[in-house]
C-alpha positions in Angstrom: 10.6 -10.4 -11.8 8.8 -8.9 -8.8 5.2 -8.2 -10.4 4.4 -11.2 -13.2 4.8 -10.2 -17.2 0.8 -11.5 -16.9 -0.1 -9.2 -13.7 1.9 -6.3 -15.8 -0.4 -7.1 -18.9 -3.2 -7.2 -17.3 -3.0 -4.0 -15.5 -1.7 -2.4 -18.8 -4.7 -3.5 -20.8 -7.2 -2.2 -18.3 -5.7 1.3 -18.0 -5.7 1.2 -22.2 -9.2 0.2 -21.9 -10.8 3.0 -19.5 -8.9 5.4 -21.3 -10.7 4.8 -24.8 -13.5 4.9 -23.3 -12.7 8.5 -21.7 -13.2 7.5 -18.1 -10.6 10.0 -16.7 -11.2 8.0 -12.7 -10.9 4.8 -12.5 -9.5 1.7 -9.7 -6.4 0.3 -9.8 -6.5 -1.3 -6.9 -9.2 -2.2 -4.1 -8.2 -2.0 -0.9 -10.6 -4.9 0.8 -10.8 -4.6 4.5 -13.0 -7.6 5.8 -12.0 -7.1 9.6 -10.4 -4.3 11.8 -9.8 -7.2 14.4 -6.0 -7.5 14.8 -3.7 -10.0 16.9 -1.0 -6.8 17.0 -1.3 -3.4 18.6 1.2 -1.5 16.6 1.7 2.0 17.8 1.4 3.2 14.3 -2.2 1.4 13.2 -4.8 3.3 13.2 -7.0 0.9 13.7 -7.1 -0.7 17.2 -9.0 1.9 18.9 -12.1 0.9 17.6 -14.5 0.0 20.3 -15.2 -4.2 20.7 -18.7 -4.3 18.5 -16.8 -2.4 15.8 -13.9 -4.8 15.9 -16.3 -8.2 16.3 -17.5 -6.9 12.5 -17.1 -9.1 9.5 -17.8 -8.4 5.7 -19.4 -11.7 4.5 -17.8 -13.8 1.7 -21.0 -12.2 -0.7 -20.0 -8.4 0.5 -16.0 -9.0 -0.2 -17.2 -10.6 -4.3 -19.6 -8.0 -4.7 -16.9 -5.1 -3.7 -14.4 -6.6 -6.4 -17.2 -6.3 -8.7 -18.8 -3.4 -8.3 -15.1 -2.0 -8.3 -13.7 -4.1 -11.3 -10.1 -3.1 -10.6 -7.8 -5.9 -11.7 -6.2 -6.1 -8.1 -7.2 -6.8 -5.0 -5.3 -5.9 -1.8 -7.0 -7.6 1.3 -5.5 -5.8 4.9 -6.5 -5.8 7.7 -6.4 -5.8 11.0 -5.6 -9.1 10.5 -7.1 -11.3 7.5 -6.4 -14.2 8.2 -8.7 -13.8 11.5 -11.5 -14.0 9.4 -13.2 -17.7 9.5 -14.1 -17.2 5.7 -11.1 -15.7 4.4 -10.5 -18.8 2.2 -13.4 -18.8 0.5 -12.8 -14.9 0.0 -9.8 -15.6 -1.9 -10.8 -18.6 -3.4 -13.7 -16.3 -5.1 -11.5 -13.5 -5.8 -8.7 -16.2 -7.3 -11.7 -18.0 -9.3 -12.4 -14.4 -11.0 -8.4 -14.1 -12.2 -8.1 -11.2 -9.9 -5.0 -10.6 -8.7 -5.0 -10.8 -4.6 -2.5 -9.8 -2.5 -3.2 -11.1 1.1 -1.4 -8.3 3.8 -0.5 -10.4 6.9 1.6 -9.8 9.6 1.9 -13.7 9.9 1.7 -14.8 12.8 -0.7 -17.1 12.0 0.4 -17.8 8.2 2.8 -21.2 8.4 0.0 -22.4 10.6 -2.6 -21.5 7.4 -0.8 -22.2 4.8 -2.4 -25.6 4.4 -5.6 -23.9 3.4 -4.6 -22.1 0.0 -3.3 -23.1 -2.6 -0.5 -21.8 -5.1 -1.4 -19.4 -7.7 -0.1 -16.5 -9.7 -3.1 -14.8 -8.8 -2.4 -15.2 -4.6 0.4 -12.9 -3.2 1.3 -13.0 0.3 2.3 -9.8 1.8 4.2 -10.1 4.7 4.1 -7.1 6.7 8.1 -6.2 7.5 9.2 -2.9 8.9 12.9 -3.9 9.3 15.5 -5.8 10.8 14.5 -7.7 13.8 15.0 -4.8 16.4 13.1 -2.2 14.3 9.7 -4.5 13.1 9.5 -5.6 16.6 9.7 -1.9 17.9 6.9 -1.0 15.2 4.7 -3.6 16.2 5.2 -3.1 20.1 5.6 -7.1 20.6 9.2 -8.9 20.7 9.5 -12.4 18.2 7.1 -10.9 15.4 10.2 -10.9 13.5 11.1 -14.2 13.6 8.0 -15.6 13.3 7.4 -14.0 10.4 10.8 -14.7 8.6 9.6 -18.3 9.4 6.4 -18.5 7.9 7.5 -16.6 4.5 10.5 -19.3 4.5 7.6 -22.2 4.7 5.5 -20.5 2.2 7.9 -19.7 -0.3 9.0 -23.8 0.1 5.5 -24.7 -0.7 5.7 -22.1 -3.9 4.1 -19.2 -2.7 4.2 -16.1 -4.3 5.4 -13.7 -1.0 6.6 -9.6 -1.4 7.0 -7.8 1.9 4.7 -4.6 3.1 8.0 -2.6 4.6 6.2 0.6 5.8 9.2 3.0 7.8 9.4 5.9 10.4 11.3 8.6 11.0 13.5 6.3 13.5 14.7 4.5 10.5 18.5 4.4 9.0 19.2 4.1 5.9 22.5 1.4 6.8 19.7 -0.4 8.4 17.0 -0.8 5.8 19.6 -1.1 2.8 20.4 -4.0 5.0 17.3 -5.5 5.6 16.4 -5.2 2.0 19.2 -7.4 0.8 18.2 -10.0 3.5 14.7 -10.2 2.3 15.3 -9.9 -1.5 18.2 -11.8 -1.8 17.7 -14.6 1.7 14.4 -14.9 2.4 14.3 -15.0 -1.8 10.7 -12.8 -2.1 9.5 -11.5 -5.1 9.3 -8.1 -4.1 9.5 -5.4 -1.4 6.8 -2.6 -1.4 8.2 0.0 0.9 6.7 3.3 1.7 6.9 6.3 4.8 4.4 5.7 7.4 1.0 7.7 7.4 -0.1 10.0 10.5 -3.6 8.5 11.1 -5.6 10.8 13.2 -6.0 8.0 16.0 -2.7 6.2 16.0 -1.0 6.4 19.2 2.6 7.1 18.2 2.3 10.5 16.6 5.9 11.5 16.8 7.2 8.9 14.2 6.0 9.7 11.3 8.0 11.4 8.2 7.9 14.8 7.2 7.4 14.8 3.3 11.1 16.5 3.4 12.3 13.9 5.5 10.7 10.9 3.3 12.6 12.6 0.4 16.0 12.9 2.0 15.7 9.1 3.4 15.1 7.3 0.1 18.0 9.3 -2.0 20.3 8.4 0.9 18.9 4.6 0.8 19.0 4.2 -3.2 23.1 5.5 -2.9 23.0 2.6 -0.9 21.2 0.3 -3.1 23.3 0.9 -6.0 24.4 -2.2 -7.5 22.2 -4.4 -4.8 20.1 -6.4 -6.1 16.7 -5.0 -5.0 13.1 -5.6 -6.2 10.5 -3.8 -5.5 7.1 -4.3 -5.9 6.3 -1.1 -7.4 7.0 1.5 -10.5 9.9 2.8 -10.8 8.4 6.2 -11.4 6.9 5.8 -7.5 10.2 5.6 -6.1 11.7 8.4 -8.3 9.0 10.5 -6.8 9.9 8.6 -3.2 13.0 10.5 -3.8 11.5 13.7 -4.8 12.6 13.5 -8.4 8.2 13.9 -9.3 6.3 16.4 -8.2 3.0 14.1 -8.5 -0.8 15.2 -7.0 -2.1 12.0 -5.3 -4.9 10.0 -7.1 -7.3 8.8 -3.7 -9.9 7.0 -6.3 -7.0 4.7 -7.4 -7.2 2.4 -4.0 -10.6 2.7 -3.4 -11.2 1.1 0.4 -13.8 -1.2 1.2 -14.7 -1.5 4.9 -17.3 -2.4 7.4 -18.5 0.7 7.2 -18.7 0.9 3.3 -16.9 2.5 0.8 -14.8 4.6 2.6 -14.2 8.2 1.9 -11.7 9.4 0.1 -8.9 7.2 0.4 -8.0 3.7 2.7 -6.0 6.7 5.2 -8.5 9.2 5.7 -11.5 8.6 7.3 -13.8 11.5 6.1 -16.8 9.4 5.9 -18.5 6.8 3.9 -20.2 6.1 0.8 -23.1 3.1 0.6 -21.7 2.2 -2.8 -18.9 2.3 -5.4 -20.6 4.5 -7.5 -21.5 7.2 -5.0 -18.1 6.7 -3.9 -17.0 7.7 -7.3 -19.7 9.9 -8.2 -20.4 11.9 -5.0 -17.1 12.9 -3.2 -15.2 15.9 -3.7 -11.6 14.7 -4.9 -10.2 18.0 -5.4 -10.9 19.4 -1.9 -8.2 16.1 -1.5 -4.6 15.7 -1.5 -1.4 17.8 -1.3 -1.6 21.2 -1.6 -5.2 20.9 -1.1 -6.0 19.3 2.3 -3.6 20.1 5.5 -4.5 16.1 6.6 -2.3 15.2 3.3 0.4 17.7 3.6 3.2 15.1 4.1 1.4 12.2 2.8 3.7 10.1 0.0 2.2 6.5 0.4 1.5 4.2 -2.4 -2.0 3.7 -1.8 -2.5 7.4 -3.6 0.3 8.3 -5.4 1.5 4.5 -6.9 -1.9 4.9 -9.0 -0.4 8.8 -10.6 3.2 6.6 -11.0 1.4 3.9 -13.1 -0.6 6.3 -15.2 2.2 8.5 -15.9 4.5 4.8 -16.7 2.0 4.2 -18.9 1.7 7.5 -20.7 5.4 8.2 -20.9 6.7 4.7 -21.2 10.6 6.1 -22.5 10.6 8.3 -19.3 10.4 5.5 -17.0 12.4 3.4 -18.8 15.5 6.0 -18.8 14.9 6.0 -15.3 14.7 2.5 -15.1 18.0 1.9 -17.1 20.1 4.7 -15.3 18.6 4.6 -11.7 16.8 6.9 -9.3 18.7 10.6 -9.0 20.1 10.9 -6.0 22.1 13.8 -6.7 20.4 16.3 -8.9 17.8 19.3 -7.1 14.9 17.7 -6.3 11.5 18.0 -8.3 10.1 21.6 -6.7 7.0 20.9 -3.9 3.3 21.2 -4.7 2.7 25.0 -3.7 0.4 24.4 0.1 -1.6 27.9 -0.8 -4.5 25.9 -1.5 -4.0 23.8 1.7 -4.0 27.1 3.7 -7.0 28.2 1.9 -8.8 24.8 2.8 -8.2 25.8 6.3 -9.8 29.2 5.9 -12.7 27.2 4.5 -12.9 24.7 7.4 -12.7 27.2 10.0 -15.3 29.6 8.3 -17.6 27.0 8.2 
């Protein structure tokens, strides 16, 4: 089972619990970022053009505990740059772990076999492994020859030791479907991880490889031709199955940014862990103060082709949870691939935010 019975529980109980007590925006997840400081230079990060003083910051081991509180989501994603850079990155998790939060530690790990000595085993510590596909297409992604096989090593080592592991498989528009059906048979069924969580790459404003990215149409007509392919594999994913129905345009979903809020050096991060419209000095004024509807498809050109997890996994869970014999029909029978896709969110108001921002 890719995501624990206890994780599933968990999460289930918390959603039941804001619910009665009407909040209609809560965390799901918190997307901790301790570090920008990487050991890669993907092509596709928009991260590494940060100036030196920027990338030298740290959030402190007191900062990372009092995010996770001040958010009180039940899960804790902890990217990067690179975590595991950070000198206090055990004590992090330890303090997350110690709460019974569930942390998933993104890595590209390069430096994981060499670390593993420093955690221990829980079903509160995930490592995920940062994969963008077969040997030939991670490497490409992350612009540096041998990732690949470094990485398959480490996640052999750490699942030896009993290490939870899923892999972060995030993929371009260079991408074939022969290819990634492939590689996701080799990790799931191999390299034996619990899970895969696989989404189309995001344009960030600053990355320098602009020309990569999908189109929404193209993210749609990619995952029905991959899930032909993964009929009768044996695939697990570490997601919803009502995400990857909407992967294949089966859902026309709006995103929901305040479900991974983002944590950062800056502060709370505005409005979601991919845009960078600003910050806000806390979680509440995060919550409290930003404009969520001038957000997301339909409404924002930025997120026009946007389908990653980080904002629409949350509107997959919610709707799991509030039609629980919809997603299991889909669960039982398998993502369409055939049918006419869900119709597209309507981009009038997206033209009319641009009006807005050029009148002003």
């Amino acid at each position: 089972m890719p995501v624990p019975l206890i994780q599933q529980m968990r999460v289930g109980a918390y959603v039941l619990r804001q619910k009665m007590a009407g909040n209609k925006r809560y965390p799901l997840v918190l997307m901790l970022e301790p570090l920008f400081r990487c050991n890669l230079a993907c092509a596709g990060c928009g991260k590494i053009d940060y100036p030196p003083f920027i990338l030298n910051k740290r959030l402190s081991v007191q900062e990372c505990l009092d995010a996770a509180e001040d958010c009180g989501a039940p899960i804790v994603s902890i990217p990067g740059g690179e975590p595991l850079l950070h000198k206090e990155i055990v004590e992090i998790v330890e303090g997350l772990v110690a709460r019974k939060i569930f942390v998933y530690l993104c890595t590209n790990a390069l430096l994981l076999e060499k670390r593993l000595d420093d955690f221990k085993p829980s079903p509160y510590l995930t490592f995920s492994v940062h994969l963008d596909g077969d040997k030939e297409h991670h490497d490409r992604a992350v612009c540096q020859d041998g990732v690949f096989d470094r990485a398959v090593s480490a996640i052999r080592a750490a699942r030896d030791r009993g290490f939870r592991v899923n892999i972060n498989c995030t993929l371009f528009d260079y991408a074939e479907p022969e290819n990634v059906a492939d590689f996701l048979s080799f990790v799931c069924n191999d390299l034996d991880v619990e899970g895969v969580t696989v989404a189309p790459g995001y344009a960030y404003e600053h990355a320098p490889m602009q020309e990569h990215f999908m189109t929404r149409t193209r993210t749609k007509e990619f995952f029905r031709a991959l899930f032909r392919l993964g009929k009768g594999r044996k695939w697990d994913f570490n997601q919803s199955i009502m995400y990857l129905d909407f992967l294949a345009g089966n859902r026309q979903y709006k995103c929901t940014p305040w479900g991974n809020p983002t944590r950062n050096v800056f502060g709370w991060q505005r409005p979601c862990y991919l845009l960078g419209e600003g910050h806000a000095p806390t979680f509440k004024a995060l919550m409290e103060e930003t404009d969520w509807d001038h957000y997301g498809t339909g409404n924002y050109d930025k997120c026009a082709d946007c389908m990653v997890h980080c904002g629409y996994e949350p509107t997959a869970v919610i709707d799991t949870l509030a039609h629980p014999l919809r997603a299991l029909k889909v669960a039982i029978s398998g993502v369409e691939t055939e049918k006419p896709m869900a119709p597209e969110i309507p981009l009038q108001d997206t033209l009319a935010t641009d009006e807005r921002s050029d009148a002003a």
